[in-house]
N, C-alpha and C positions, 0 to 999 in steps of 0.2 A: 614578518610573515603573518599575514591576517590567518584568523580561522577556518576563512571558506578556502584558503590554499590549502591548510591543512584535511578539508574534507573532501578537499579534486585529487590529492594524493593518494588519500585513504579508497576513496572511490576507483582511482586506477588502479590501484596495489591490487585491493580485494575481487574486479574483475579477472585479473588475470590469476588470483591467488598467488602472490609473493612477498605476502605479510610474512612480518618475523613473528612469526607464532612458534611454537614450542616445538611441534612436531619438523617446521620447514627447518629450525636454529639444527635440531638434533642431526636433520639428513643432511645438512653443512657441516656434522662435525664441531658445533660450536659450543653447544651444550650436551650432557650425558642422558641427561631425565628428560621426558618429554611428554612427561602427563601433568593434567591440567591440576590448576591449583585448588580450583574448589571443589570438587567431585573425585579426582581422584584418578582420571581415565588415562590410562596410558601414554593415548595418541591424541594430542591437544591440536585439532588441526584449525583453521579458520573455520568449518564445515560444523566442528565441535564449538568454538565459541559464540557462533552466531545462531546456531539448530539446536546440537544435539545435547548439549552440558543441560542433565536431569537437577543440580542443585539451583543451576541461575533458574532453569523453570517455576523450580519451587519457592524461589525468591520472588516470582511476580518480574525478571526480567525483560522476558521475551512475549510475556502476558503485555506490557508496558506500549513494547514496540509494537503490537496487534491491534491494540486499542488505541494507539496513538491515529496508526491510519485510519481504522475505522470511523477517527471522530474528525478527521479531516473530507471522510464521505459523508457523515453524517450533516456538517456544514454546508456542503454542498447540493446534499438531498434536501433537507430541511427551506432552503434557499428556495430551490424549486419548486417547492409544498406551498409555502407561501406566496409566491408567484401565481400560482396554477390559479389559487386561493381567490387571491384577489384579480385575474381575469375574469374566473368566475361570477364575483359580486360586481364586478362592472359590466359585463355582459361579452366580454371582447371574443372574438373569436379571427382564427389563422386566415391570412386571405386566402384568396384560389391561385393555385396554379396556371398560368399559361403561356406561350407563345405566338412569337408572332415575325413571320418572316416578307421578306421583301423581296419582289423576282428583280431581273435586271432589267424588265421594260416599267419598275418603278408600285405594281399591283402587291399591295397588303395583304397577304392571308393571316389568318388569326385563327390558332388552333384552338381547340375544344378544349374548355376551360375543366380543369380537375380540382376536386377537394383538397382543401392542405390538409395533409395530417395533422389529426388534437394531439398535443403533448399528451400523457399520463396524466399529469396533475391538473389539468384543465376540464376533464374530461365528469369530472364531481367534486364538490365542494367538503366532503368529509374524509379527505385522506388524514392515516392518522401514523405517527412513525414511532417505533419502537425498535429503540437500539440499545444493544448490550454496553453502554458505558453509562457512566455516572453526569449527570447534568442538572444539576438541581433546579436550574432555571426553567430547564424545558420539562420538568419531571421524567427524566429519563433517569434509569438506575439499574445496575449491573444486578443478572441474575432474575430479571423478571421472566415470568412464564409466559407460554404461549399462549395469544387472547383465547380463551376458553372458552368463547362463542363461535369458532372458527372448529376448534380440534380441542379434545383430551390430549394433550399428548406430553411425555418430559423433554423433549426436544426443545432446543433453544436456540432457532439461528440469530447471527448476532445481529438482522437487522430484518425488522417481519415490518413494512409498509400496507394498509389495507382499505379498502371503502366498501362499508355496509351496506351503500346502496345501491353497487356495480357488484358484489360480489366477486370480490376483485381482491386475490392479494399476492406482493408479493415480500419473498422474501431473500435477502440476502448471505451467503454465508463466507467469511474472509478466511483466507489463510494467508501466514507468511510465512513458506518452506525456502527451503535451499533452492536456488532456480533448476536442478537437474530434478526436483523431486515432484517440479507444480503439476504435473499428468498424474503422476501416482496421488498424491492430496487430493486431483479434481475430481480424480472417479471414486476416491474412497467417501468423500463429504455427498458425492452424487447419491452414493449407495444409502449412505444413512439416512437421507429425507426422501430416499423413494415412498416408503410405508405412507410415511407425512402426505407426500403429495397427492397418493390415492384416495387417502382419507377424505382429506378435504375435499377432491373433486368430487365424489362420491356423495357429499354433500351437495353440492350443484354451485360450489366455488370454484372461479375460474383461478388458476395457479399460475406464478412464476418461479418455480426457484434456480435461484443463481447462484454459483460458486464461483467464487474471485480468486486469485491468487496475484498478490504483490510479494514479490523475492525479497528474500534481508537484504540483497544490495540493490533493492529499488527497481527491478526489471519486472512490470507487467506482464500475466498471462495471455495466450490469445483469447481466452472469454474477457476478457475488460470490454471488447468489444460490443458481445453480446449484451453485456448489463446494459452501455449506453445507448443500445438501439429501441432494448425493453423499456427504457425508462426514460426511453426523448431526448437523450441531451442532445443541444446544438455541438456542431466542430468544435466552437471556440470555446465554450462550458466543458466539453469531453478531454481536451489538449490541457487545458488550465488544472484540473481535476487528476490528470494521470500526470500531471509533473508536480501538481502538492504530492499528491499520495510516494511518489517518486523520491522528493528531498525527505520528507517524513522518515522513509524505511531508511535511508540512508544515515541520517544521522543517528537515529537511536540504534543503528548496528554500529556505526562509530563509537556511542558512547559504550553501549557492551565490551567494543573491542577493548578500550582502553579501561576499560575495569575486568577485564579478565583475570587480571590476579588477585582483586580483590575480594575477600570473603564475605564482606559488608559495602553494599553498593546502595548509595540515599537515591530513590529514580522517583524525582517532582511531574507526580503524574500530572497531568492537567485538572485542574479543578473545575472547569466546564462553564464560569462565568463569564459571560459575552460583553465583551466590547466592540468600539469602534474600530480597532485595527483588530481584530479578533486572527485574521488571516495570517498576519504576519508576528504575533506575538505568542502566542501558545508556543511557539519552541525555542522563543528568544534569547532563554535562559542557553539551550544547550551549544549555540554557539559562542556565549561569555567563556567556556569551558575554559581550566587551566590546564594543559596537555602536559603533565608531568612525566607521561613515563615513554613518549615515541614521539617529542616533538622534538628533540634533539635528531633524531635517525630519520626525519621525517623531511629536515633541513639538508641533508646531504642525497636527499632521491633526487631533489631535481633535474641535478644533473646527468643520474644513468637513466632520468625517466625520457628525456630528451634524445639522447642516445640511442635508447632504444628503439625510438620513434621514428628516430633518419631513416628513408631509404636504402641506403645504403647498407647498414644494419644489417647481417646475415641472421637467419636462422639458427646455425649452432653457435654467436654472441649470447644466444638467450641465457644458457647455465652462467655462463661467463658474467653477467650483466647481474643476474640474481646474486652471485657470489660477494660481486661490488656492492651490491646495495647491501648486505647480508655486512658487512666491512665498515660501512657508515654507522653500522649500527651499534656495533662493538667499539667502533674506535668516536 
């Protein structure tokens, strides 16, 4: 059983929530205690090991998982910068839009030709990116302030984009909550850079700010949208980008999962130096993993995963089905 089987499992288990977590083992009757091992909370649920557990926070856990996505959009922005970049110094610019149709006695009309919209990054030569993680290469570094030619302010979103000579910035801010919680994070991180964004305008900077939310199991908010329209991406740049940022959340909630009982967790953050497979090796490591503590229970879901899946499969199978997998686990 390769490791990406183990994270199509882990991925299906944790959609549906029927991980053997401490609190699902307790309401089976299969354990007594059902508080979590490193904090202390009564009710270890999958909600609590991937959100809520206040120690893994303070361990730089879930911090880990935040920045891992964020530097998988940082990749993808920075791309584009570059891009924009070097249209600019070549002179290139988007063709025209047009049409052109053909009646059925064989006569050409050719509609009114329209501007292609300029990407963002095309649009000026001095865009500059600041992102809250560490990159030595690009001189990016966690914990910088907000350009202070822009605003005074202690505000720090985790990714401020700008051009000095558009007056033009925007900026980014991520979250990765529980998916039932991304509306309540979208309006609360809205609220806190409202002050920001007057400021600035108020200046005579034109603003973007954007709040993202990518769920610990990988589910997109409906603003992903919005960012890719603000910031140009093509279909296939946008589709490519929401399914990095997609396996990213997914496996660093995998690797939480399976150190949930551990009091000491080693999490090899990315060290930010670029390669030529840069795309595909930054999280290399985490599928080497040795799955010590649910890869045996993990072996026997196949087959109630399959089950479940049939057609035929009633609705009240579900308890019944959770029970079986609950049984593989134990035995």
């Amino acid at each position: 059983m390769s490791g990406e089987d183990d994270l199509f499992r882990f991925n299906l288990a944790a959609t549906e929530d029927v991980l053997p977590t401490p609190s699902a083992l307790k309401c089976w009757q299969k354990v007594i205690d059902a508080s979590c091992n490193l904090c202390g909370h009564r009710n270890c649920t999958l909600r609590h090991i991937l959100c809520g557990c206040q120690t893994a926070l303070k361990q730089g856990r879930k911090t880990w998982r935040h920045d891992s996505v964020l530097y998988a959009q940082y990749q993808q922005i920075r791309s584009m910068r570059n891009h924009g970049a070097a249209a600019q110094k070549l002179g290139l610019k988007p063709k025209e839009a047009h049409s052109s149709f053909v009646s059925t006695k064989g006569n050409k009309f050719n509609t009114v030709s329209t501007p292609a919209a300029v990407p963002l990054f095309e649009t000026s030569d001095d865009w500059q990116l600041q992102f809250d993680i560490t990159v030595k290469s690009d001189s990016q570094s966690k914990n910088a302030a907000f350009p202070p030619h822009i605003a005074a302010t202690s505000c720090r979103p985790d990714a401020v984009i700008w051009s000095d000579k558009l007056k033009t910035v925007v900026w980014i801010e991520l979250t990765s909550p529980w998916e039932e919680n991304m509306t309540k994070w979208h309006f609360r991180k809205h609220e806190k850079y409202n002050k920001l964004a007057t400021t600035v305008r108020n200046k005579g900077w034109k603003v973007h700010p954007l709040c993202v939310e990518v769920g610990c199991r990988g589910f997109t908010g409906h603003n992903w949208q919005h960012m890719a329209r603000t910031l140009n991406m093509k279909k296939g740049m946008n589709k490519r980008l929401k399914m990095r940022v997609t396996q990213v959340a997914q496996r660093c909630s995998y690797y939480l999962y399976l150190n949930h009982k551990n009091r000491e967790c080693h999490i090899h953050l990315f060290t930010g130096h670029a390669t030529k497979n840069d795309d595909s090796t930054q999280l290399h490591w985490l599928q080497q993993l040795n799955y010590k503590e649910i890869a045996t229970a993990l072996d026997g879901w196949a087959t109630w995963v399959h089950r479940w899946l049939l057609p035929q499969t009633s609705h009240s199978r579900v308890p019944s089905l959770r029970y079986d997998m609950v049984q593989c686990v134990l035995h």
